[in-house]
VMD Tcl script that builds the backbone (N, CA, C; Angstrom):
set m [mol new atoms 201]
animate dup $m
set s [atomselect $m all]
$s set {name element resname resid chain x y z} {
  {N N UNK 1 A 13.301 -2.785 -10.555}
  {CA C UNK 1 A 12.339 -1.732 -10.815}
  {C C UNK 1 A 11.126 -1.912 -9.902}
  {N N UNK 2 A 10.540 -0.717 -9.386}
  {CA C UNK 2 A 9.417 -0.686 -8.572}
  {C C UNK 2 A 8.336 -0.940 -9.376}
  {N N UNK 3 A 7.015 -1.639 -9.179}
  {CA C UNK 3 A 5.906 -1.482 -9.649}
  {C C UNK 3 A 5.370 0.085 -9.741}
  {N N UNK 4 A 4.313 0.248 -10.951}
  {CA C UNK 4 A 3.876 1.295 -11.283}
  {C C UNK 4 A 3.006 2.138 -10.544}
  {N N UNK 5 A 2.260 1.457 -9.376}
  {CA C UNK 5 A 1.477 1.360 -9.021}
  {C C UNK 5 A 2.107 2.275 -7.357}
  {N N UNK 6 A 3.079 2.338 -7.192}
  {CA C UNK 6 A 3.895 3.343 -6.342}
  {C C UNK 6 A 4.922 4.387 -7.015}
  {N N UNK 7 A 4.570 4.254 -8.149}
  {CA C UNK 7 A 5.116 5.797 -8.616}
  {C C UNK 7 A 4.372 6.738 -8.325}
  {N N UNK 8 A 6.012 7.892 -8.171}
  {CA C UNK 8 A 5.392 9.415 -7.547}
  {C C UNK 8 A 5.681 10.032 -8.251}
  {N N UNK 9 A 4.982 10.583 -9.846}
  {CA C UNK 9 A 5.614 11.703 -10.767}
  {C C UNK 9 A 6.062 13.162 -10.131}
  {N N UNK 10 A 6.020 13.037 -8.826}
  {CA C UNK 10 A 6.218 14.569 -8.327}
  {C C UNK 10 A 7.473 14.173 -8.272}
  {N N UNK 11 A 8.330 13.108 -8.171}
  {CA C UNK 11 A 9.611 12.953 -7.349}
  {C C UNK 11 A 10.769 12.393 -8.868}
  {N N UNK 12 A 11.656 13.182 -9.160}
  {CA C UNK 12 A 12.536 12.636 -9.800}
  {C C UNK 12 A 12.841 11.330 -10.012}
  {N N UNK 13 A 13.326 10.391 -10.733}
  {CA C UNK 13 A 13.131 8.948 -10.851}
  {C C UNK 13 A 13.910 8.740 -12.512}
  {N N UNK 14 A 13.722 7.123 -12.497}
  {CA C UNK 14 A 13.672 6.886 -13.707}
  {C C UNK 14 A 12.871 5.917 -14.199}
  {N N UNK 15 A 12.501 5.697 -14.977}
  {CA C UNK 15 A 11.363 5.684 -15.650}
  {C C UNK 15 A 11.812 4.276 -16.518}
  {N N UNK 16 A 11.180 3.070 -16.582}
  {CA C UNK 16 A 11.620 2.141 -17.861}
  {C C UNK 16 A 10.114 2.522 -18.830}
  {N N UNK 17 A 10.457 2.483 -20.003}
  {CA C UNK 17 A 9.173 1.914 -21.393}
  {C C UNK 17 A 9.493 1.231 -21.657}
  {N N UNK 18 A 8.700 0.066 -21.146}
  {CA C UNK 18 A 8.437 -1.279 -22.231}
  {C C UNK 18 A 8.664 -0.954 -23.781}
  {N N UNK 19 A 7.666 -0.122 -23.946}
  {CA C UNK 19 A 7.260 0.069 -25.598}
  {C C UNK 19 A 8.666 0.457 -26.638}
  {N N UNK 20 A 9.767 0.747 -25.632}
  {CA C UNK 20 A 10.767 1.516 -26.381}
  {C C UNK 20 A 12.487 0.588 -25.888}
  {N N UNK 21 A 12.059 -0.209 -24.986}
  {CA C UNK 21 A 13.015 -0.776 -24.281}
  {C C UNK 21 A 13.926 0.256 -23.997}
  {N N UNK 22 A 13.360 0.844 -23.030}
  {CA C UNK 22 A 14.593 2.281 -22.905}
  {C C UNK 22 A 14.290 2.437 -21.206}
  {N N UNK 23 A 15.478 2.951 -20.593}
  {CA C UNK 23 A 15.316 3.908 -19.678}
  {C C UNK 23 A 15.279 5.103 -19.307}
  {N N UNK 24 A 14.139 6.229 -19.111}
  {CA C UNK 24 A 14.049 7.594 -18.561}
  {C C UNK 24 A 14.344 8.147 -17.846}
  {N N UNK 25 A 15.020 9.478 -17.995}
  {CA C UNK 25 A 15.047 10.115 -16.182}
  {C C UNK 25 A 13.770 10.632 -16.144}
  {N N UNK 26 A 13.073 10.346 -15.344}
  {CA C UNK 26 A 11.475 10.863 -15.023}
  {C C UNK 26 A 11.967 12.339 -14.353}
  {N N UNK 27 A 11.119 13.968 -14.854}
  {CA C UNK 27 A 11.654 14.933 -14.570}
  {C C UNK 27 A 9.981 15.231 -13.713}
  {N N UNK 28 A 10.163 15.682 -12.351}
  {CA C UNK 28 A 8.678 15.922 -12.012}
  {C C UNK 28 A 8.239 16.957 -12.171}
  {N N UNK 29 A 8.851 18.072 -13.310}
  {CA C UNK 29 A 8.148 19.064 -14.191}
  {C C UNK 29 A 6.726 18.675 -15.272}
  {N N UNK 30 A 7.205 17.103 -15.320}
  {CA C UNK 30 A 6.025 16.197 -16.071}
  {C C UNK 30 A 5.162 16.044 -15.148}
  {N N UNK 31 A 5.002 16.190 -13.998}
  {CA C UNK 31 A 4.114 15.346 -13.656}
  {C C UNK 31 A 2.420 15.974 -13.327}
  {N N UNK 32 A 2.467 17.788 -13.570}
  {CA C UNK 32 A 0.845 17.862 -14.152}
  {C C UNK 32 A 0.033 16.969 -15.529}
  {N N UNK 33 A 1.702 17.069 -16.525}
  {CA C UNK 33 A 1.012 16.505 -17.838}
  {C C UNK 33 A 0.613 14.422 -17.285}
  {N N UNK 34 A 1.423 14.009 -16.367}
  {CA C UNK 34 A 1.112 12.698 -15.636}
  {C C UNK 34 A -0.234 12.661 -15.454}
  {N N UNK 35 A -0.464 13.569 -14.249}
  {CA C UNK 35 A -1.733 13.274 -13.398}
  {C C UNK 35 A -3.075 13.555 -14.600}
  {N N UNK 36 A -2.999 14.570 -15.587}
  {CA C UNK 36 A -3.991 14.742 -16.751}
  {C C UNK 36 A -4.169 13.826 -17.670}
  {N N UNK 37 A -2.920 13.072 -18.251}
  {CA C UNK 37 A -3.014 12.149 -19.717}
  {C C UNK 37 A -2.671 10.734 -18.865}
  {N N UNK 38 A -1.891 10.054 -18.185}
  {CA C UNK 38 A -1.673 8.965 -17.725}
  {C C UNK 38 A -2.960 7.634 -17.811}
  {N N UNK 39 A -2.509 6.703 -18.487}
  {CA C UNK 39 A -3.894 6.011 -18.153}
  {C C UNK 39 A -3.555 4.602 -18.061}
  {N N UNK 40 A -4.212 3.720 -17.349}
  {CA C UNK 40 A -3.495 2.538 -17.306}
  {C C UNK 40 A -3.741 1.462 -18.741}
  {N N UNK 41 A -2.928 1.101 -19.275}
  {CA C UNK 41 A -2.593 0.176 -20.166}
  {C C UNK 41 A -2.849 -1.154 -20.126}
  {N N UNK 42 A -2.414 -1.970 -19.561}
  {CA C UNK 42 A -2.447 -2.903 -18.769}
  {C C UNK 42 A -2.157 -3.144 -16.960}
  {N N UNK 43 A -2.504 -4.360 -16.651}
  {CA C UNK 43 A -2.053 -4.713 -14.997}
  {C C UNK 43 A -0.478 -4.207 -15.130}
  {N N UNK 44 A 0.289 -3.420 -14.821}
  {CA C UNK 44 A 1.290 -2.739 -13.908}
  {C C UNK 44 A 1.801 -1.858 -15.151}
  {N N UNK 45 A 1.171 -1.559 -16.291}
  {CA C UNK 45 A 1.604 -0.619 -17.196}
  {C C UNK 45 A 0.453 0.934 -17.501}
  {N N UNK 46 A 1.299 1.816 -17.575}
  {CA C UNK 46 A 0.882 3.117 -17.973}
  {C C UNK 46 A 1.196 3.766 -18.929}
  {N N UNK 47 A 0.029 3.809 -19.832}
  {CA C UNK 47 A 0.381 4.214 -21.192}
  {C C UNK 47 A 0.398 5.992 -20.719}
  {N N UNK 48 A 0.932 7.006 -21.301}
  {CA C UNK 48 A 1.655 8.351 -21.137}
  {C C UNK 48 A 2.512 8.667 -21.996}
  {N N UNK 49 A 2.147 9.398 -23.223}
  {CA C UNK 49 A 2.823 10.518 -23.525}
  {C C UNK 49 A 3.660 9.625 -24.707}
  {N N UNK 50 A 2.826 8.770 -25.337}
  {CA C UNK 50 A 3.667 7.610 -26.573}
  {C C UNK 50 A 4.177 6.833 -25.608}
  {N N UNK 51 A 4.173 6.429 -24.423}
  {CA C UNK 51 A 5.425 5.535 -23.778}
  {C C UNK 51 A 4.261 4.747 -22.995}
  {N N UNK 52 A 4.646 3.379 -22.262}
  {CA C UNK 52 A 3.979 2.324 -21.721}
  {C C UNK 52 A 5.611 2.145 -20.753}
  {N N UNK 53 A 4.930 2.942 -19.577}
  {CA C UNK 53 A 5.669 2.603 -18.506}
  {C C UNK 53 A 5.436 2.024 -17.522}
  {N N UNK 54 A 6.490 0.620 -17.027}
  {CA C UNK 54 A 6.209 -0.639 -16.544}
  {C C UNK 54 A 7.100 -0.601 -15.224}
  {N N UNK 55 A 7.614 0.637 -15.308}
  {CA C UNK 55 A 8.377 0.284 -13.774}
  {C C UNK 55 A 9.178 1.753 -13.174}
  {N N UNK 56 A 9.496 1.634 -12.116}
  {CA C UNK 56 A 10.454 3.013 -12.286}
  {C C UNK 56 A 11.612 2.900 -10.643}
  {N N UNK 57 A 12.440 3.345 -11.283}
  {CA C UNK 57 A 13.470 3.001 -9.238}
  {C C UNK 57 A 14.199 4.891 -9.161}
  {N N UNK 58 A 14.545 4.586 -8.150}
  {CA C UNK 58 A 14.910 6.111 -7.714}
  {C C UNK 58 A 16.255 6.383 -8.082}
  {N N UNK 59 A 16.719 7.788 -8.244}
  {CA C UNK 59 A 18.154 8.004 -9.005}
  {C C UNK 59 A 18.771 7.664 -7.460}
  {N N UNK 60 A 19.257 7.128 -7.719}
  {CA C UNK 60 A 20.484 6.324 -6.022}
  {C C UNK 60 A 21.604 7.796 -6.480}
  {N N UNK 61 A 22.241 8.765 -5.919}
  {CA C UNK 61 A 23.631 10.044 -6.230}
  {C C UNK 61 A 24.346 8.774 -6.066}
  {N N UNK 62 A 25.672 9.088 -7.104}
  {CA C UNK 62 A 26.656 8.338 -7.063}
  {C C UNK 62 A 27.814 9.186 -6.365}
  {N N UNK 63 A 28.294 7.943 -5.658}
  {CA C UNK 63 A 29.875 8.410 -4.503}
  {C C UNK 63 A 30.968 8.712 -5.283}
  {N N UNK 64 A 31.584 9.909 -4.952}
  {CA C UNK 64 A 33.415 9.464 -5.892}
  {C C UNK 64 A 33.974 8.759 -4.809}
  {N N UNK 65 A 34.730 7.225 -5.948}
  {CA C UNK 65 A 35.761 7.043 -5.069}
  {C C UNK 65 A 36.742 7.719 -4.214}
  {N N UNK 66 A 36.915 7.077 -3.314}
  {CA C UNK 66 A 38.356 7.868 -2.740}
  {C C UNK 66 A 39.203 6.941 -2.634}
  {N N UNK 67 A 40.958 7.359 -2.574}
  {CA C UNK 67 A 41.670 6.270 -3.150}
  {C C UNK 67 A 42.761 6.641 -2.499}
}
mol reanalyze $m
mol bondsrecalc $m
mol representation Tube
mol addrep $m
């Protein structure tokens, strides 16, 4: 997971919460409500929207095998 601190809510992603031990697809339809409510929590966490998000990596498209 990337640090928080280079997330781009404009850009599709996913998203971990600490607070929920879960992973998100980050949708960047969120990301006016981001840039308005987002606030930092702690050193590399962002509290947003009930969630404390600590990291986030990019959706990698998955290949079909070929066989």
């Amino acid at each position: 997971m990337n640090p928080m601190d280079t997330f781009d809510p404009d850009m599709p992603c996913r998203v971990r919460d600490g607070l929920n031990d879960q992973i998100i697809e980050w949708s960047a339809q969120w990301a006016s409500m981001y840039h308005e409510h987002a606030s930092k929590w702690d050193e590399g966490v962002i509290s947003w929207d009930g969630l404390l998000l600590n990291g986030w990596a990019p959706i990698v498209p998955s290949h079909p095998c070929s066989h």
